[in-house]
TIVO-2410 file (N, C-alpha, C; in nm, 3 decimals):
# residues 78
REC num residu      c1      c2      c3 atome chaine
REC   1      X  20.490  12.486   1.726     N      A
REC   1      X  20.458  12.620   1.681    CA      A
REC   1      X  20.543  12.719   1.763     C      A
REC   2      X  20.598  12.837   1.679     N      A
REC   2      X  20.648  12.936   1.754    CA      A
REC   2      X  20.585  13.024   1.831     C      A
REC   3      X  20.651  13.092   1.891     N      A
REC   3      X  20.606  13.175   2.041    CA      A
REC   3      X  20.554  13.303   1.907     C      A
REC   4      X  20.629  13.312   1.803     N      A
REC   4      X  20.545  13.439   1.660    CA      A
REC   4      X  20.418  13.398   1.626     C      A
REC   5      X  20.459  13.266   1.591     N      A
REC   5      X  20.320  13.215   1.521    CA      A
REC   5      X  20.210  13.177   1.620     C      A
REC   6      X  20.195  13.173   1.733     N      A
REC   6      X  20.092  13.151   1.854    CA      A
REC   6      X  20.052  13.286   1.818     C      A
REC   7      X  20.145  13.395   1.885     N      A
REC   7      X  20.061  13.553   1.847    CA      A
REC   7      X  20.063  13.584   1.749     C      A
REC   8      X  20.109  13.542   1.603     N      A
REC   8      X  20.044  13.564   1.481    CA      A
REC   8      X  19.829  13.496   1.468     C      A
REC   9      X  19.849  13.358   1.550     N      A
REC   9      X  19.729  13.302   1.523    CA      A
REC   9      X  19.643  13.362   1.620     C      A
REC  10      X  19.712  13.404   1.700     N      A
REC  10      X  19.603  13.467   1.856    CA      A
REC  10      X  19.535  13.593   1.784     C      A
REC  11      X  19.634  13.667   1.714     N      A
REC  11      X  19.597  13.795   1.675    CA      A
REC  11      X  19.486  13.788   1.576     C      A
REC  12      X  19.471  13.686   1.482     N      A
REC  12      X  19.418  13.656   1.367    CA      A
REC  12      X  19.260  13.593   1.476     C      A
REC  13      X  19.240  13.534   1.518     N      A
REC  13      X  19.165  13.464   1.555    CA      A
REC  13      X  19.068  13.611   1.691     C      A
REC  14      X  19.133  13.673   1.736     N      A
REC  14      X  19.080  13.772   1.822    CA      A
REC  14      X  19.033  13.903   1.652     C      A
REC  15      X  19.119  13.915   1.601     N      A
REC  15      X  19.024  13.975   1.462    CA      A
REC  15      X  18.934  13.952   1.432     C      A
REC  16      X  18.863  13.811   1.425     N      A
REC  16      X  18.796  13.764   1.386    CA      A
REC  16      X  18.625  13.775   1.464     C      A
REC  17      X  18.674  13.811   1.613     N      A
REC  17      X  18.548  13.794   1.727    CA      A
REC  17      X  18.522  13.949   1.717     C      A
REC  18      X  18.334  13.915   1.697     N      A
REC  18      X  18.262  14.016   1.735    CA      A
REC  18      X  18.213  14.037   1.855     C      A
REC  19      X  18.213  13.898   1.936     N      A
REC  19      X  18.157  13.961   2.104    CA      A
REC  19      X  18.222  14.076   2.215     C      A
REC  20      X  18.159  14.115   2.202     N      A
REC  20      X  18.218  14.255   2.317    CA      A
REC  20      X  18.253  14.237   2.425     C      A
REC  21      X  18.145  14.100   2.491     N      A
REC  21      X  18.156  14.049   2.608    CA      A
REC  21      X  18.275  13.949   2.614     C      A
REC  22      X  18.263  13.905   2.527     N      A
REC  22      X  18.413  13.801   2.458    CA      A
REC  22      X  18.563  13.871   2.518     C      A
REC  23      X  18.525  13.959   2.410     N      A
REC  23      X  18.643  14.026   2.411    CA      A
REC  23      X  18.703  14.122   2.526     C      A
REC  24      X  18.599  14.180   2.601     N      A
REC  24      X  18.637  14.217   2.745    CA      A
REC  24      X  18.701  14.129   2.834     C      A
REC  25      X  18.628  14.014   2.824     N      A
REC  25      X  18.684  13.920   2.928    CA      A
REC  25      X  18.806  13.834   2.876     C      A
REC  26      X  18.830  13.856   2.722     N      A
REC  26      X  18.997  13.782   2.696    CA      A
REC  26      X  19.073  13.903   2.751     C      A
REC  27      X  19.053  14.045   2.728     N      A
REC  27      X  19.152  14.122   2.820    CA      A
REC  27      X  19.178  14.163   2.944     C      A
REC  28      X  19.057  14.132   3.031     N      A
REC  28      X  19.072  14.087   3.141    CA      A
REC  28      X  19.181  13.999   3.147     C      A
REC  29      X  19.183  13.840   3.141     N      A
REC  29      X  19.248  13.740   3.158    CA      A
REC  29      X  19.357  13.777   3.079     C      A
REC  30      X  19.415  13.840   3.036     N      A
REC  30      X  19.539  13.908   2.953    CA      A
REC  30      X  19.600  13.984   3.041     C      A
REC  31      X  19.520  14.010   3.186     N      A
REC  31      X  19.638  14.131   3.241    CA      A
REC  31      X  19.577  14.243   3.273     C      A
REC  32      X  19.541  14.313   3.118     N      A
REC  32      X  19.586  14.443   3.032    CA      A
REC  32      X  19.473  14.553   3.151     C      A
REC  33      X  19.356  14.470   3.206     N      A
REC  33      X  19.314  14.587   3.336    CA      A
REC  33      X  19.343  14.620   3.451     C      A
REC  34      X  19.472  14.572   3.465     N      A
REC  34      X  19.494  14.589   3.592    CA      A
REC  34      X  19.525  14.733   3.627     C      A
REC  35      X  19.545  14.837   3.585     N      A
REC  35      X  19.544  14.966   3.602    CA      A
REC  35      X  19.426  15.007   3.637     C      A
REC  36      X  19.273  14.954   3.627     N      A
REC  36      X  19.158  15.011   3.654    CA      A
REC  36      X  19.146  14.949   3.783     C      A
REC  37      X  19.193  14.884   3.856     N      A
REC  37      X  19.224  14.872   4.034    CA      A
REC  37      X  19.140  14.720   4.031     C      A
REC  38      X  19.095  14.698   3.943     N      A
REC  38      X  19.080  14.529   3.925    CA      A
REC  38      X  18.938  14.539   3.987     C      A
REC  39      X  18.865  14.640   3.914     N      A
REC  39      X  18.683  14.661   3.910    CA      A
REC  39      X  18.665  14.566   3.775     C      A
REC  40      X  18.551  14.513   3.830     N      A
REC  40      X  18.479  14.421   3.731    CA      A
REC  40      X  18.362  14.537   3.706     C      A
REC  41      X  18.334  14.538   3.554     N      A
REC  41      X  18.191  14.603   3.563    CA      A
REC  41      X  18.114  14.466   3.463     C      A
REC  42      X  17.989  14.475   3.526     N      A
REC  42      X  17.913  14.411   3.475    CA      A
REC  42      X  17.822  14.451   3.366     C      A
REC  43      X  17.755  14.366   3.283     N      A
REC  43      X  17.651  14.418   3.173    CA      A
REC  43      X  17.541  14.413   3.260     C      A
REC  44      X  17.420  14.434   3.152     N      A
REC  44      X  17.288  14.466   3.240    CA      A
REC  44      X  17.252  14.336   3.260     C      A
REC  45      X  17.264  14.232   3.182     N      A
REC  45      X  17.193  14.121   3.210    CA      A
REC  45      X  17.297  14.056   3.349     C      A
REC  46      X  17.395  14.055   3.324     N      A
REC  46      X  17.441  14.010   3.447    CA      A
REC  46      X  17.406  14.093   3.568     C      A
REC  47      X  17.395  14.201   3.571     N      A
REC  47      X  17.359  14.318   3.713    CA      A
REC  47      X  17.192  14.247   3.720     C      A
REC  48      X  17.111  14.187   3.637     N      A
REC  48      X  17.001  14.112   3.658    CA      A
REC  48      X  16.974  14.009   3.710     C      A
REC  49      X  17.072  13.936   3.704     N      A
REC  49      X  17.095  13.763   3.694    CA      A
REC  49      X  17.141  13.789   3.857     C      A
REC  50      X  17.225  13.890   3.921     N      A
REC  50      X  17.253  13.937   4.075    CA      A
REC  50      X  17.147  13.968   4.140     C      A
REC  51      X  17.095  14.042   4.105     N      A
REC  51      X  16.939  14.093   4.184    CA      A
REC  51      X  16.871  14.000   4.185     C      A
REC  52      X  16.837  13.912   4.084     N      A
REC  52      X  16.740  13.847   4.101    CA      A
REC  52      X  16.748  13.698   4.218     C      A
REC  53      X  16.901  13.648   4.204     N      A
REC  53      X  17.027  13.554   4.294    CA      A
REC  53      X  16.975  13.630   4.404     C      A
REC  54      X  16.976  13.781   4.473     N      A
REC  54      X  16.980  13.830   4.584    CA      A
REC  54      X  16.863  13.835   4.631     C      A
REC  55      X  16.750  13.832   4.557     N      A
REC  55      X  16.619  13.814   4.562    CA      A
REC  55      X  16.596  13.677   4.602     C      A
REC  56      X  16.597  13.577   4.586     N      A
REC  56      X  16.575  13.484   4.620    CA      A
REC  56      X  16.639  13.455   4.712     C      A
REC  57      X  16.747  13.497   4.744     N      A
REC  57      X  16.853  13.444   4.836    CA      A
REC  57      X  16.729  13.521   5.022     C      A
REC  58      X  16.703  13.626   4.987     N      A
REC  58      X  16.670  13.689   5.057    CA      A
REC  58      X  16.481  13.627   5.107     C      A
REC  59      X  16.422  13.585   5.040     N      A
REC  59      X  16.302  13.461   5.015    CA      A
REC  59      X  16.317  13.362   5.106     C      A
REC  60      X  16.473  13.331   5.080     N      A
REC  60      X  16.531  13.153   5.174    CA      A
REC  60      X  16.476  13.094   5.080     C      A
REC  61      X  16.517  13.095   4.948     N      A
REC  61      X  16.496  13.099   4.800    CA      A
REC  61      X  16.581  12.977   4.717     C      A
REC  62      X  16.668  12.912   4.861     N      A
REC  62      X  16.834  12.866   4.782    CA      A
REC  62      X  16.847  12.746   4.861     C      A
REC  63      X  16.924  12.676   4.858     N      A
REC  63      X  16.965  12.520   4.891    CA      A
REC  63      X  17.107  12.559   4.987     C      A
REC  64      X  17.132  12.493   5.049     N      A
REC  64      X  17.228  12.440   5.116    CA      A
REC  64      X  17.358  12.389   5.063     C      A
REC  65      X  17.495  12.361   5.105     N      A
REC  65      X  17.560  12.314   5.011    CA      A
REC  65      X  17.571  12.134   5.013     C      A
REC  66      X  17.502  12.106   5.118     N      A
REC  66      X  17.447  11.972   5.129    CA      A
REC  66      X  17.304  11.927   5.054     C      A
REC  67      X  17.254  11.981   5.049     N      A
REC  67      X  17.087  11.998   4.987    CA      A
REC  67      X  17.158  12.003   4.842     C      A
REC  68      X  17.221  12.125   4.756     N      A
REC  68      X  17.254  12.109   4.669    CA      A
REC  68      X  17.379  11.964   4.588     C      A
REC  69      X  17.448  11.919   4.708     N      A
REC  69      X  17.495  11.803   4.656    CA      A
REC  69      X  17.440  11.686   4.632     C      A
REC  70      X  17.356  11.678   4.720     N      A
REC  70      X  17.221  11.539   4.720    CA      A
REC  70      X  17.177  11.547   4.573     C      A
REC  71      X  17.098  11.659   4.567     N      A
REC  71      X  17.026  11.689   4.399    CA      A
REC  71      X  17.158  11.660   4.271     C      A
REC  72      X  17.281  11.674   4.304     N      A
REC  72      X  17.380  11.664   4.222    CA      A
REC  72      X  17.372  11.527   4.183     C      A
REC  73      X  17.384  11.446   4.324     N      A
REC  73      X  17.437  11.338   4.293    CA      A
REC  73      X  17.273  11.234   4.247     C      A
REC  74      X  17.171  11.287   4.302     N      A
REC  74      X  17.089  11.207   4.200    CA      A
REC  74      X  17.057  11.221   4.062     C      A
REC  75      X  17.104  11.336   4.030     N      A
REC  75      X  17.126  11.412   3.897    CA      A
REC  75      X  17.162  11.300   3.815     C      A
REC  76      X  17.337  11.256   3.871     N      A
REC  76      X  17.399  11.176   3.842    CA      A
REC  76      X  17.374  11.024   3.872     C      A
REC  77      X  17.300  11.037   3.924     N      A
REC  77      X  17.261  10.888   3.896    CA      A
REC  77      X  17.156  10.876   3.791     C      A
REC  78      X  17.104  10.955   3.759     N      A
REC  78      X  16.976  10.910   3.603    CA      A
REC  78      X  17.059  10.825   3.505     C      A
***
């Protein structure tokens, strides 16, 4: 396939997406924000999914990165 027809199909296929969140984050990874000083803004559910991570974190709420590999690997053994 040509280097046209990749961005003929890229273009066609990004037409096609309704996610907002989608689509923010393909132009992110495109480059195209780097003029906004390379701020991430978050949605609400993600600014939730942080608080609530910081909340627990703050509890002693969280595993270890040894504690969490143990649970991995018996994970992986089922």
């Amino acid at each position: 396939m040509t280097t046209t027809e990749l961005k003929n199909r890229l273009i066609s296929e990004i037409n096609s997406i309704n996610n907002e969140m989608l689509l923010e984050e393909m132009l992110r990874l495109a480059g195209a924000r780097e003029e906004e000083g390379g701020i991430y803004h978050l949605s609400d559910l993600q600014l939730k999914a942080v608080e609530e991570a910081q909340a627990q974190f703050k509890k002693g709420d969280y595993l270890t990165e040894s504690e969490a590999n143990n649970e991995i690997d018996e994970w992986l053994d089922k």
